[in-house]
N, C-alpha and C positions, 0 to 999 in steps of 0.2 A: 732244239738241236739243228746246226745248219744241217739244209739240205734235206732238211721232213718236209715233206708236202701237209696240205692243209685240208681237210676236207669240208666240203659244201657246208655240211652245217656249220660249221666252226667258223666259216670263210662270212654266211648270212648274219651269225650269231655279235660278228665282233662289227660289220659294215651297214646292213639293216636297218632303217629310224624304227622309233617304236611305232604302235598302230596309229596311236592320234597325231601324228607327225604327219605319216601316208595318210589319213584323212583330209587334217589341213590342206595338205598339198594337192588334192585332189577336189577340195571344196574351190580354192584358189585357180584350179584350171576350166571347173564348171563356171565361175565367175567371168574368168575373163572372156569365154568363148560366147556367154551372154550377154558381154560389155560391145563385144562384134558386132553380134547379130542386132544389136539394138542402134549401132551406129553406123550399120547400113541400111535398117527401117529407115530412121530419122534423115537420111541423104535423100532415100526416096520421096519423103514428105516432102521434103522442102523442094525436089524437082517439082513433085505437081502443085504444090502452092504458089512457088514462079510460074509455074503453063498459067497456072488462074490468074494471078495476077495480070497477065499480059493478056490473057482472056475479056476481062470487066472491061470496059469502058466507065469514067468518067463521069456521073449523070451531070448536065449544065445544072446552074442555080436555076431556083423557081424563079418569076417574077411575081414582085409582093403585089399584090392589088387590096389592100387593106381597107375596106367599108365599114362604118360603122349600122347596122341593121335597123332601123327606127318606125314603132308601129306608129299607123293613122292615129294622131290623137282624136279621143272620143270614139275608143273601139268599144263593137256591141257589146259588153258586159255593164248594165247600168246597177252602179251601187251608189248608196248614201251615207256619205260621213257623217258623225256622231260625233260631238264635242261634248264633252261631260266637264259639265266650269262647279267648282264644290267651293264652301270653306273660306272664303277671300278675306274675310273677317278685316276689314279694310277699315284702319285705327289702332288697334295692335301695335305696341312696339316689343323689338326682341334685340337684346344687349348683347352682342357677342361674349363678351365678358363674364354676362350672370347664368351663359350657356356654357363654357369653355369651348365656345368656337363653333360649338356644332350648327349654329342658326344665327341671321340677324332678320329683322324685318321689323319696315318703316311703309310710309306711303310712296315715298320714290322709288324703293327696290319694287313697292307693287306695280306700280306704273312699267317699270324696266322687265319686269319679270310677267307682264300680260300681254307688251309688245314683243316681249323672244318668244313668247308662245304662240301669239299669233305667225309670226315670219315664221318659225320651223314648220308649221301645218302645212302654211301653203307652200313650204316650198317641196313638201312633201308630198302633197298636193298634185302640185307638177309633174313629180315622177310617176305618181302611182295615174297616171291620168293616159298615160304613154300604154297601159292596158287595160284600164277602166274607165267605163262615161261617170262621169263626177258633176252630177248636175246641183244636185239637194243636199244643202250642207244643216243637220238638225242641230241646236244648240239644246241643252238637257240642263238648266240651273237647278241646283237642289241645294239653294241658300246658305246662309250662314253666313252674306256679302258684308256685315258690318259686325266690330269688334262688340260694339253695346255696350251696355253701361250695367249688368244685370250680376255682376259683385261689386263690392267696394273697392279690391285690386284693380278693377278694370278703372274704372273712375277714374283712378290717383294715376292709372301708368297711363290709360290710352292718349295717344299722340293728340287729339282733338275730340271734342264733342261729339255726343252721338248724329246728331242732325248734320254734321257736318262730314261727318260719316257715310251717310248715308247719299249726301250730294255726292259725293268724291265717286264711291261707290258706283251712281248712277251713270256719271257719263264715264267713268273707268269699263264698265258692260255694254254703253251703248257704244262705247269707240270699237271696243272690240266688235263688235255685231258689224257695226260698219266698216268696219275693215276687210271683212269675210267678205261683203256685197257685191262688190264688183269679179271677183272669182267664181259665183254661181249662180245657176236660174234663179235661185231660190234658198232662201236663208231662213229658215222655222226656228223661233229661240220659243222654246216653253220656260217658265220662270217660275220657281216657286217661293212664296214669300212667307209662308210659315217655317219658323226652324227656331231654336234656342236663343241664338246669342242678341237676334232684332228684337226679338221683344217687350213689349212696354212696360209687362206686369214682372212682378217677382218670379209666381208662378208660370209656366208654361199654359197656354188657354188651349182649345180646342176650339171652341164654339168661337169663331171672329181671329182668332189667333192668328192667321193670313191677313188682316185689315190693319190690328193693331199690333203692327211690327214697324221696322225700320225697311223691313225687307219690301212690304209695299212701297215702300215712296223709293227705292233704288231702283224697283221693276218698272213705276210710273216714268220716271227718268229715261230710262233705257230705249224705253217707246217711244217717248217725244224725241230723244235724239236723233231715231230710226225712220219719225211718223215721212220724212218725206221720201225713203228710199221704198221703192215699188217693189223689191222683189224680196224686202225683208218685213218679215211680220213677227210680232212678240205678244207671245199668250199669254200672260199670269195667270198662277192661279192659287189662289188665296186659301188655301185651304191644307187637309191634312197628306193626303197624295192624289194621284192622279192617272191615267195610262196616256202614255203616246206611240200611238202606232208610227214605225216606221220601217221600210221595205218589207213589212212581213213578219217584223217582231213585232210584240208589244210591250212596251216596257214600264213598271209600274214604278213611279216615280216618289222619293219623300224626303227626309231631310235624313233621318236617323237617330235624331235624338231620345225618339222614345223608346229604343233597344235598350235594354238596362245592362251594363257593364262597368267593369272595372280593370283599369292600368293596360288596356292592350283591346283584340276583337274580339268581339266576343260571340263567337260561333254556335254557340248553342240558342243567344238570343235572335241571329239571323236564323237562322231552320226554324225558330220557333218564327218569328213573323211572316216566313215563306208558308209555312205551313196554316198558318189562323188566314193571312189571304187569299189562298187559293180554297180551302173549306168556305170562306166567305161566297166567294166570285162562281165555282162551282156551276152554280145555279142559274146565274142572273143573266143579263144580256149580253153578247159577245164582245161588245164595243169595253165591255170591263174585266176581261180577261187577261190575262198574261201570261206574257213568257219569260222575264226576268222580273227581277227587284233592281233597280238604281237609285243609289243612295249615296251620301256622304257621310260630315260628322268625326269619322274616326279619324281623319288625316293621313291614312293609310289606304293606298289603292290597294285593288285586290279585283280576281278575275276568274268566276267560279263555274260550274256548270246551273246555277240558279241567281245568282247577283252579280252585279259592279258598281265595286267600291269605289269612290272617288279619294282623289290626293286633297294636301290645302295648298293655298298659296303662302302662308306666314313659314310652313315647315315647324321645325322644335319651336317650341315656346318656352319660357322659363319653367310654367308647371308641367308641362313635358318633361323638363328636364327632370325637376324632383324628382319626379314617377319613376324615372330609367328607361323613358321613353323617347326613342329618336325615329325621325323621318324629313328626310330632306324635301323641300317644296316641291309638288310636281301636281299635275293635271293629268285625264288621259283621254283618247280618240279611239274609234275602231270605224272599220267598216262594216258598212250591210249591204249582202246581197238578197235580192229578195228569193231567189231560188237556193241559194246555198248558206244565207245565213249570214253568220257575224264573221269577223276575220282580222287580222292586222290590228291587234289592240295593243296602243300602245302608252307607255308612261311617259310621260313629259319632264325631264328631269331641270328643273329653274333653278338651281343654286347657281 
């Protein structure tokens, strides 16, 4: 009706939002009074991060004075390299082909593959000399230096006659030895010339088996090559093993053939020959004591808290291969210190 007044409630009832309206709106004004106060913090910051700015100085560049630090060659720590030469079996041929790739060896890959070996030592040599006195380099032969003639396969494949074998053989060790000479005081090759594949008889001998091998007349070679260099001397020894003290080890030296195993190492037969030589040795004079086994034979190094195994120089061979047995050519070295022991052993990898 015109001209009715309207009363309060009626007047809230019809112009009022609902309550979540007056929330909203009241969320929206705590917002932006927040939006404020955080974009007058943020003025502030950035005034005192200019003051600082204008605060720092600058630092100038360094200047580089780059030195390389170089110790006295021939520092007081005097250790003795160990060359462990295994397996050379020098006559051997190996067909890439009848391996599928995995090996070849001839007499010229041996020749190429005992001078990389030589040049990596010493040039390693070198390095390790920048914090070790490196006077006494020991050479550790543990035979097996010719292919032999000792199956009928060997016969038909080997590259040359056994005797010729065995020449090759001879100054292929003594070049080596001589090689080493002029790098140390002193060059100790011990050589052992009992081992399987030299041998004259069918049977492996015992009694004289060092005499009537191929491996003696490679070890007699080696000597005469050597006989006029003074600071190298060559032991043979004709027999079944041997100990060579060196810095403090003793190391009892053999070929490995008379481990009895099959397709791979055979670890139970190493523990077992650790074990019958030390019950042996036990007793006897100190000079016959040990502290390792060094051996060859399996073609496979290895590096143990009682042996070291040696590599070969042929790698796979075709009855390798049959087997499912693969290892690529290699030799190894370590150091001896005589207060701290062995250290730095390393494989020599010759493919």
């Amino acid at each position: 009706m015109p001209g009715r007044g309207v009363s309060r409630e009626e007047y809230k009832s019809r112009h009022d939002p609902p309550e979540e309206i007056r929330h909203l709106r009241a969320e929206v004004s705590r917002l932006e009074a927040e939006l404020e106060r955080r974009k007058q913090a943020g003025g502030e910051l950035q005034l005192v991060l200019e003051d600082l700015k204008g605060a720092v100085h600058q630092a100038e560049p360094v200047e580089l004075d780059y030195e390389i630090v170089r110790q006295k060659a021939g520092a007081d720590s005097p250790c003795s390299l160990v060359v462990h030469l295994t397996d050379w079996q020098i006559g051997q041929t190996t067909v890439a082909g009848e391996v599928e790739g995995f090996g070849e060896f001839n007499y010229d890959i041996a020749e190429r593959r005992v001078d990389e070996l030589l040049r990596r030592i010493l040039r390693k040599v070198a390095v390790q000399r920048t914090a070790y006195q490196l006077d006494e380099c020991v050479v550790l032969g543990t035979a097996d230096w010719v292919s032999g003639d000792i199956h009928d396969e060997l016969i038909v494949t080997n590259e040359f006659p056994a005797p010729v074998q065995a020449v090759r053989a001879g100054y292929l060790l003594g070049g080596f030895l001589a090689g080493l000479a002029p790098h140390f005081k002193s060059v100790r090759a011990e050589i052992l010339t009992l081992d399987n594949h030299g041998r004259l008889t069918r049977k492996s001998q015992a009694a004289q088996g060092g005499y009537n091998n191929w491996g003696y007349v490679v070890g007699t070679l080696a000597q005469l090559h050597c006989e006029r260099l003074k600071n190298v001397s060559v032991k043979l020894w004709p027999q079944s093993s041997f100990v060579v003290p060196v810095a403090g080890e003793q190391y009892l030296c053999f070929h490995g053939h008379e481990i009895r195993g099959w397709a791979g190492r055979p670890w139970y037969g190493f523990t077992r020959r650790l074990e019958k030589e030390a019950l042996a040795r036990m007793d006897a004079e100190e000079d016959l004591h040990f502290t390792k086994l060094v051996f060859g034979h399996w073609h496979v190094a290895n590096n143990d808290q009682h042996w070291l195994v040696g590599g070969s120089l042929p790698g796979t061979s075709a009855f390798d291969h049959s087997q499912g047995r693969h290892a690529p050519p290699h030799q190894t070295s370590w150091l001896v210190h005589p207060r701290y022991g062995e250290f730095d052993w390393t494989r020599w990898w010759l493919e």
